[in-house]
Residue, then its C-alpha position, 0 to 999 in steps of 0.5 A: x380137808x378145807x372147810x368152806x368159809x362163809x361170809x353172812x353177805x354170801x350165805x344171806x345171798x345164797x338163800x335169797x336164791x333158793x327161796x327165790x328158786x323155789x316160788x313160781x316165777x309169777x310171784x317172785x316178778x310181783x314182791x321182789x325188789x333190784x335187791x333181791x338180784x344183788x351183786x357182791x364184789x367183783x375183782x377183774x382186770x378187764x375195765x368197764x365201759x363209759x357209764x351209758x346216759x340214763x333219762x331218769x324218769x319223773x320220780x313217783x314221789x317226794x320220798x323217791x330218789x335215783x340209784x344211777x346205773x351201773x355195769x355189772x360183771x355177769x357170765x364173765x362179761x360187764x352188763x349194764x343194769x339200769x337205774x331206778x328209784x328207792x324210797x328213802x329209809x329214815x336214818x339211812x343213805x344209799x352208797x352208789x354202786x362203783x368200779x375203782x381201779x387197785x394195781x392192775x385189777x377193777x373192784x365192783x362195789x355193791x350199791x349198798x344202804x348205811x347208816 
């Protein structure tokens, strides 16, 4: 018998979805933010489109910067998934999330916050 491995990414991904599914939708539209949805990595061998041409709205304020968007892989074809703005996080940096190309097959990192 196989025991099922989890990494604390996934298992932390699972159960932002079942508290997620567990509150009314209401609510989860009103304190919920894009990292709530988050992706993990993706390995396909069908490339993505072009980046789409975002017009990046004027930032709420000094403390906002931009998370370009970017292509997805859900319900086995890419989704775009727009960009938007994050407030900074004192001692933190934001890597944009990306497709790099390994052989023959496309990995999808995860925009993602490090120190």
């Amino acid at each position: 018998m196989r025991t099922p491995s989890f990494t604390p990414r996934r298992v932390s991904v699972r159960i932002a979805a079942l508290i997620l599914g567990a509150l009314p939708l209401g609510l989860v539209s009103a304190t919920t933010s894009h990292d709530a949805f988050a992706e993990e990595e993706v390995e396909i061998e069908i490339q993505p489109p072009a980046p789409r041409v975002e017009v990046i709205p004027v930032a709420p304020s000094a403390r906002h910067f931009w998370v370009h968007g970017y292509w997805g892989w859900a319900g086995g074809r890419h989704t775009w998934v727009p960009g938007r703005y994050e407030v900074m996080r004192d001692g933190w940096a934001w890597s944009e999330s990306r497709w790099n190309l390994v052989g023959r097959r496309w990995h999808f990192y995860p925009g993602h916050w490090y120190r």
